[in-house]
Every structure is written in C-alpha cells, then in structure tokens.
FIKOLNU-821176 format. One record per residue (C-alpha): z, x, y; residue number from 1; residue in one letter. Coordinates in nm, 2 decimals. Each point is the difference from the previous one (the first is absolute). Layout:
BEGIN
@up = Z | east = X | north = Y | pos = NUM | code = A
...
***
This chain:
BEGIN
@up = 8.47 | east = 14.82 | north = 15.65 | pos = 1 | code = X
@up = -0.30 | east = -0.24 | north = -0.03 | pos = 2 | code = X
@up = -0.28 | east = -0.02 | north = 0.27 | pos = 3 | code = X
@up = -0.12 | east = -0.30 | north = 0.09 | pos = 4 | code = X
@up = -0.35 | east = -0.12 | north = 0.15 | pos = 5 | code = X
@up = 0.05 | east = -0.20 | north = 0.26 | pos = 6 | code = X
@up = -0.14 | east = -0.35 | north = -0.12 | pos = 7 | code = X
@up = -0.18 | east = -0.08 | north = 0.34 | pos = 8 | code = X
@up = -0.27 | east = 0.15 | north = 0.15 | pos = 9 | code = X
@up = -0.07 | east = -0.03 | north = 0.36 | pos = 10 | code = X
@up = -0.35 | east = -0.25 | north = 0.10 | pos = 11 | code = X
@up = -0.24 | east = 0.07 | north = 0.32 | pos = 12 | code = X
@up = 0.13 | east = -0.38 | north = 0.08 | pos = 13 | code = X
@up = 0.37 | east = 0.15 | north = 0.00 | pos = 14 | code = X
@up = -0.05 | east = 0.26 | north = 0.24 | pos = 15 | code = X
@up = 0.21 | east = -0.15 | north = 0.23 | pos = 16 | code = X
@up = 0.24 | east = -0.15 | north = -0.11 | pos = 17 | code = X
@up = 0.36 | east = 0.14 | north = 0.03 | pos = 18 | code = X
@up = 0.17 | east = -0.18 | north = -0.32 | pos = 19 | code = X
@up = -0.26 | east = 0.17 | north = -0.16 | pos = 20 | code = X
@up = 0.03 | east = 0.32 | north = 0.17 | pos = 21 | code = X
@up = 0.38 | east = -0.02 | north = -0.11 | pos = 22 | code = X
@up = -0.09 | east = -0.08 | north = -0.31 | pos = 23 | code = X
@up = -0.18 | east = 0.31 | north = -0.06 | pos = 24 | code = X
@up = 0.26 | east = 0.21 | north = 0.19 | pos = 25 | code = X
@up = 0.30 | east = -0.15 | north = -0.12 | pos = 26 | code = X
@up = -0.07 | east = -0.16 | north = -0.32 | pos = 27 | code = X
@up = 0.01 | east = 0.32 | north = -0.23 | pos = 28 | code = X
@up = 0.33 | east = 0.07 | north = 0.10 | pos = 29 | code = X
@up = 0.11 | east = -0.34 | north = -0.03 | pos = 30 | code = X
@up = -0.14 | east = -0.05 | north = -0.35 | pos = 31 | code = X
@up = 0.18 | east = 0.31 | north = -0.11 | pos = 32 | code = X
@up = 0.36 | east = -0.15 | north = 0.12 | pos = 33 | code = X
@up = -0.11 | east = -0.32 | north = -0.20 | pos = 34 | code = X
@up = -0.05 | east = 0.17 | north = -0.27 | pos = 35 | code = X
@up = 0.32 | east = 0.16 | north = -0.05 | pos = 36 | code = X
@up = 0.17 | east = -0.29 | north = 0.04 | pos = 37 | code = X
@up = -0.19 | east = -0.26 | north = -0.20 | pos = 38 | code = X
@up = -0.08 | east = 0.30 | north = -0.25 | pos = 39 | code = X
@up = -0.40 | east = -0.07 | north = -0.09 | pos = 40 | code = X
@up = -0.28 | east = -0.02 | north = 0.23 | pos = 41 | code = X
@up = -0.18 | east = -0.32 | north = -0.05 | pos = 42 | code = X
@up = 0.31 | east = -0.15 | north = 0.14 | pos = 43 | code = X
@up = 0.06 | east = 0.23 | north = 0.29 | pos = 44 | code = X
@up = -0.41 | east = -0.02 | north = 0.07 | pos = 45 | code = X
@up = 0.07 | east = -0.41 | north = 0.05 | pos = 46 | code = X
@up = 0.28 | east = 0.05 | north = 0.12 | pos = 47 | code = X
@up = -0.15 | east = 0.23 | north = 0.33 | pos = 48 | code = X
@up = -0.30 | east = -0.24 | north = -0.03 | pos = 49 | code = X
@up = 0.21 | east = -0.29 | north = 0.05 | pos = 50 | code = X
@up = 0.16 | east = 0.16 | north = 0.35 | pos = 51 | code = X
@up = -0.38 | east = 0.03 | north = 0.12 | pos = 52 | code = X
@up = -0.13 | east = -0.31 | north = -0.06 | pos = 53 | code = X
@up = 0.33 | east = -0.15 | north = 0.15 | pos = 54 | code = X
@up = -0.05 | east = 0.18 | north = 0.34 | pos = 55 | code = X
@up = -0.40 | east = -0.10 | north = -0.03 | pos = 56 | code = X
@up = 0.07 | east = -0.37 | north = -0.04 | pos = 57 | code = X
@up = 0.29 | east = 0.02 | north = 0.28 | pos = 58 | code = X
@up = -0.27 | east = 0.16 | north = 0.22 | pos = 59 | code = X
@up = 0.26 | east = 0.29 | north = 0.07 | pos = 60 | code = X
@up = -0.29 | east = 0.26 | north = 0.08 | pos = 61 | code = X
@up = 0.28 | east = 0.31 | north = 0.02 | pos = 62 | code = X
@up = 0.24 | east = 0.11 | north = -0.19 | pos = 63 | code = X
@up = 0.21 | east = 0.30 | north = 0.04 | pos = 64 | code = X
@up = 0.16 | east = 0.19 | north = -0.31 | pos = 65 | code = X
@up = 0.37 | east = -0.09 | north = 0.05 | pos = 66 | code = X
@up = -0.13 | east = -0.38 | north = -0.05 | pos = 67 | code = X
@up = -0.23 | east = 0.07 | north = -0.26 | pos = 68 | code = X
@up = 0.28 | east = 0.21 | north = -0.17 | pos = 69 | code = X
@up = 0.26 | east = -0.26 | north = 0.00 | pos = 70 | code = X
@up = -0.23 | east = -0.32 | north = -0.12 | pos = 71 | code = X
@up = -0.10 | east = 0.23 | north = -0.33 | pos = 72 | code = X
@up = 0.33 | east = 0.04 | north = -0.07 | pos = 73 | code = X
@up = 0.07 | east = -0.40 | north = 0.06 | pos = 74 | code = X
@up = -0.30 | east = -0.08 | north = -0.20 | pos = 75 | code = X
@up = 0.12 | east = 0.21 | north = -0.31 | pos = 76 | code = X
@up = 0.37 | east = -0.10 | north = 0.00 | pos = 77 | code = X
@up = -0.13 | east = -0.35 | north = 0.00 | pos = 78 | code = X
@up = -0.22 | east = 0.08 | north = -0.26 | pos = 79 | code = X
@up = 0.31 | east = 0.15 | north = -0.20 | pos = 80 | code = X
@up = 0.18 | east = -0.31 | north = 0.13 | pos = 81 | code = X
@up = -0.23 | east = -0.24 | north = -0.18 | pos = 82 | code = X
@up = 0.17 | east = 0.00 | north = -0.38 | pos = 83 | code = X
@up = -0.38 | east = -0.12 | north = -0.14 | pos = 84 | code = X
@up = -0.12 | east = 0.36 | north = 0.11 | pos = 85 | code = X
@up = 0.33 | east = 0.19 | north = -0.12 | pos = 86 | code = X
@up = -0.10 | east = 0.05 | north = -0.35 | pos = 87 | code = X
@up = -0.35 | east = 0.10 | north = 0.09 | pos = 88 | code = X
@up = 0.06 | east = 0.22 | north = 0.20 | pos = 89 | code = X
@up = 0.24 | east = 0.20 | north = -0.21 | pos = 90 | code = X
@up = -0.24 | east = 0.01 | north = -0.29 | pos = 91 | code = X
@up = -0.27 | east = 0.09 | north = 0.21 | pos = 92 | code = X
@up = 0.17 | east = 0.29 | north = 0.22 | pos = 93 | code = X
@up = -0.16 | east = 0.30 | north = -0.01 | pos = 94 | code = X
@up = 0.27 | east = 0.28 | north = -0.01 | pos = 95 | code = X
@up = -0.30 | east = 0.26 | north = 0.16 | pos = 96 | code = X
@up = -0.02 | east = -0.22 | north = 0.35 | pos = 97 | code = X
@up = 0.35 | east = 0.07 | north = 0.06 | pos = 98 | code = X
@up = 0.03 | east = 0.35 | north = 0.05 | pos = 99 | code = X
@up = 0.30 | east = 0.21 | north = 0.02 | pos = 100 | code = X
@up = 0.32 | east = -0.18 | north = -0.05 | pos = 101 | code = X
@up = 0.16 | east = -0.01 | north = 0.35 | pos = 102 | code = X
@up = 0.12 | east = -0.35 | north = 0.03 | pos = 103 | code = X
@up = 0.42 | east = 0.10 | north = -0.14 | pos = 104 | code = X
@up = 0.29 | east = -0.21 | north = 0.13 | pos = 105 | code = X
@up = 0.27 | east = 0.28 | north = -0.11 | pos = 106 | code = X
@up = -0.08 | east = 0.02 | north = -0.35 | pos = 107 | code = X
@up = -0.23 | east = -0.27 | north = -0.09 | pos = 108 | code = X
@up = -0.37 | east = 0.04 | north = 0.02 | pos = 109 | code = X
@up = -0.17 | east = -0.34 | north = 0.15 | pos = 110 | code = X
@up = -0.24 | east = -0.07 | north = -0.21 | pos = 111 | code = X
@up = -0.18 | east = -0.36 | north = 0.01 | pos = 112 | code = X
@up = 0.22 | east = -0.14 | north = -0.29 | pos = 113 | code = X
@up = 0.28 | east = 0.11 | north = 0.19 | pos = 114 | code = X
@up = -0.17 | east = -0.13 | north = 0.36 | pos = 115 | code = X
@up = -0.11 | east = -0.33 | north = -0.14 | pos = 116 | code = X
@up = 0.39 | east = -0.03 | north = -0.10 | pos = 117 | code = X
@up = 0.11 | east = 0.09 | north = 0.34 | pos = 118 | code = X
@up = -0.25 | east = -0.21 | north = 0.21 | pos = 119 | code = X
@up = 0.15 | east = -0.30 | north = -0.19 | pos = 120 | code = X
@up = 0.32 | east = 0.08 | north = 0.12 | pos = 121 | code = X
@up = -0.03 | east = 0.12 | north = 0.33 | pos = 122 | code = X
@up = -0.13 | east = -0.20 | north = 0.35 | pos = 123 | code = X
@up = -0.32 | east = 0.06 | north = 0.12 | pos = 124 | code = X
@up = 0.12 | east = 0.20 | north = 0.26 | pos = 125 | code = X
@up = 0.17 | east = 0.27 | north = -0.22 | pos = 126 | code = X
@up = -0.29 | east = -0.01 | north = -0.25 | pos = 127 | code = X
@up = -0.15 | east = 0.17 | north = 0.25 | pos = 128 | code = X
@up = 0.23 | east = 0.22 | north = 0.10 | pos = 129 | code = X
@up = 0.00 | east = 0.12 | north = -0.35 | pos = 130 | code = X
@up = -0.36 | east = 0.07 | north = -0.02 | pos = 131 | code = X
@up = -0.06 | east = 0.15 | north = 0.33 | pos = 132 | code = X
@up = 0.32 | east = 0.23 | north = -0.08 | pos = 133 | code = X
@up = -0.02 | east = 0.10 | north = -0.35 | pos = 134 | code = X
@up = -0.39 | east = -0.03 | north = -0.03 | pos = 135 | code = X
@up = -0.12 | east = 0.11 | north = 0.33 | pos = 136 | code = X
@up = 0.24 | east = 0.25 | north = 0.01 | pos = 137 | code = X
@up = 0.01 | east = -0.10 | north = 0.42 | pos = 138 | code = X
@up = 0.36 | east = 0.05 | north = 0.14 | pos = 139 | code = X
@up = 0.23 | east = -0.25 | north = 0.14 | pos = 140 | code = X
@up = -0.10 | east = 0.04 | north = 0.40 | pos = 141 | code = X
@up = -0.33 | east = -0.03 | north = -0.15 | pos = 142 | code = X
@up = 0.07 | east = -0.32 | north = -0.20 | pos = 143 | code = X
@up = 0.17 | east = -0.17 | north = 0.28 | pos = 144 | code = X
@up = -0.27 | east = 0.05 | north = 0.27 | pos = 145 | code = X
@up = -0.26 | east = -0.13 | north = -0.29 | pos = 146 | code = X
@up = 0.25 | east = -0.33 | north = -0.04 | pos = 147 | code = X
@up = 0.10 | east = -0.02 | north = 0.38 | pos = 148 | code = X
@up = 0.35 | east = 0.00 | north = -0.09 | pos = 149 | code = X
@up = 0.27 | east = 0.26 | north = 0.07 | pos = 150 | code = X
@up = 0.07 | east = 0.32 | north = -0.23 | pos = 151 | code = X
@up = 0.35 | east = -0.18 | north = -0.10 | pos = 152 | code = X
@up = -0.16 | east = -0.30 | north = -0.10 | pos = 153 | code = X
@up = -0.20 | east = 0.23 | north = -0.18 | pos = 154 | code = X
@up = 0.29 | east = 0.17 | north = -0.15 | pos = 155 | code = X
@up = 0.13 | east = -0.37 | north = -0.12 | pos = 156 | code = X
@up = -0.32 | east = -0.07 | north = -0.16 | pos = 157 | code = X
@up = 0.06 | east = 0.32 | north = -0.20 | pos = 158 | code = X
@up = 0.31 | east = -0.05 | north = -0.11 | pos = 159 | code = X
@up = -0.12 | east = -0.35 | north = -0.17 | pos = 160 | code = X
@up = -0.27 | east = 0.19 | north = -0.13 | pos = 161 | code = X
@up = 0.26 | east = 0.23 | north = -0.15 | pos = 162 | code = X
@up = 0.21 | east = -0.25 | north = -0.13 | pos = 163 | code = X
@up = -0.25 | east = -0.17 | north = -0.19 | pos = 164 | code = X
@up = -0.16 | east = 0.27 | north = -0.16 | pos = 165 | code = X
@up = 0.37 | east = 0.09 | north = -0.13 | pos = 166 | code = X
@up = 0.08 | east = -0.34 | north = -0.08 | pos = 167 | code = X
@up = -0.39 | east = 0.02 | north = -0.24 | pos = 168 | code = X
@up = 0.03 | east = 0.39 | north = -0.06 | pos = 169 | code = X
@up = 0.38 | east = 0.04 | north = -0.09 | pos = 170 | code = X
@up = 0.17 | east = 0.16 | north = 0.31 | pos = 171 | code = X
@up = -0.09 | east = 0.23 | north = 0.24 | pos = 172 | code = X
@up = 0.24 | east = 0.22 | north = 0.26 | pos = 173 | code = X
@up = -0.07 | east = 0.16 | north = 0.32 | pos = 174 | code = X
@up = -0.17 | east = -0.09 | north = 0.29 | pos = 175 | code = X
@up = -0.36 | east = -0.11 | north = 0.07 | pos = 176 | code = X
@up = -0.20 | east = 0.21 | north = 0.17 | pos = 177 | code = X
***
C-alpha cells in the first residue's frame, strides 16, 4: 500500500490550536479512508482539507474522531454524488490507494464504478451505511451508535444496500452481515 506525506505541516502560530491538533492526529487516518473510497489522493487530500477548513470557518475549535469520521465520508459520497466529478474520478483512481479488497456485498466486490452506481440509487442515509459497513469493515452495533439510530434500523438500511447492489450486480442470496 502507498504511504502518504501528510500535506500539512504544523506552524509555531498553530500550536494551539485544536482543529489543528486534530488535524495532525486524525487527518492521516482520515485521508487514508478517503482514499479508498474516492480511489486517488489528490481528491481524498481536498477532500480531508475541505472538513478542516469547514470546522476553521465555523469556529468549531474541537473535533472528536467519530465526527471527523462521518463528515469524510459525507464529503466523498457527495463528491461521488456530483456526476461532473464521476468520470474523473474513475479515470484518475489509483488502484494502489485502495488496498486489499474488503469492501464484498456476498459476491460482488465494491469497487467505485460499482459505488458511484449504488450512491445513485440509494438515500443518503444508506449510502452510508454501505460505506461504513463494507469499507470500514465496522459492525452493525458499531454503525448504529455512529448514526444514532438503532441496530434494526441499521439492519433495514442493509437490506436496501443489498437490494440494490443485486438489482446493479445481478442477484445476491443470503443475509447481510
């Protein structure tokens, strides 16, 4: 897997500051996840960027991971969302960001063609269930305290998840996981 430098590096004048301190705590991690979902790094570097400067101009001075977490992955389903980036992105993935394959839905792999396919089809809400499942490999409990909802509301969210990748993918059976 690729290393990344981290593209910003702290200032005396920054000391401080907690966004920036989260930056530097948080933001590799969080440029690694948006990298295996938009699939190239200039994108996911913006993309983590963006979250930043967004909590800078709110004056938000703290931000804890499980926020942080959640408003990359809105950031790049929006960005997969927007149809004027869709044909960018796939010719500029960059198959080395995304690691080993561990985003399956039964038997179909999720790759971004097959995620930009399904974000267009699926509510915003189970967009994200199907990253935080199938990319983040977290578990349903896991997702559910993440979306403040309950673990069968979860469960719901998976099944439209399911449904839609067999409706693109050409049928799945079995439960989701």
């Amino acid at each position: 897997m690729a290393t990344h430098a981290f593209p910003l590096e702290p200032r005396a004048e920054d000391a401080n500051n907690r966004s920036m301190d989260a930056y530097l705590r948080y933001g590799p991690a969080l440029l690694r996840k948006a990298c295996r979902m938009v699939g190239n790094s200039a994108d996911a570097e913006d993309v983590v960027q963006a979250v930043f400067i967004e909590l800078v101009q709110r004056g938000r001075r703290e931000a804890d991971l499980p926020y942080l977490f959640r408003a990359v992955t809105t950031r790049c389903l929006n960005l997969l969302r927007d149809a004027g980036n869709r044909r960018r992105l796939l010719e500029r993935q960059e198959p080395a960001l995304r690691g080993p394959v561990r985003t399956r839905c039964d038997d179909e792999v999720i790759v971004i063609d097959l995620m930009v396919k399904l974000v267009d089809c699926l509510d915003r809400d189970a967009a994200e269930v199907l990253v935080y499942r199938y990319f983040d490999d977290l578990t349903q409990d896991e997702i559910a305290s993440l979306q403040g909802v309950s673990r069968k509301t979860v469960g719901a969210r998976l099944a439209r998840v399911r449904q839609a990748v067999a409706s693109l993918g050409g049928g799945m059976s079995g439960e989701v996981s």
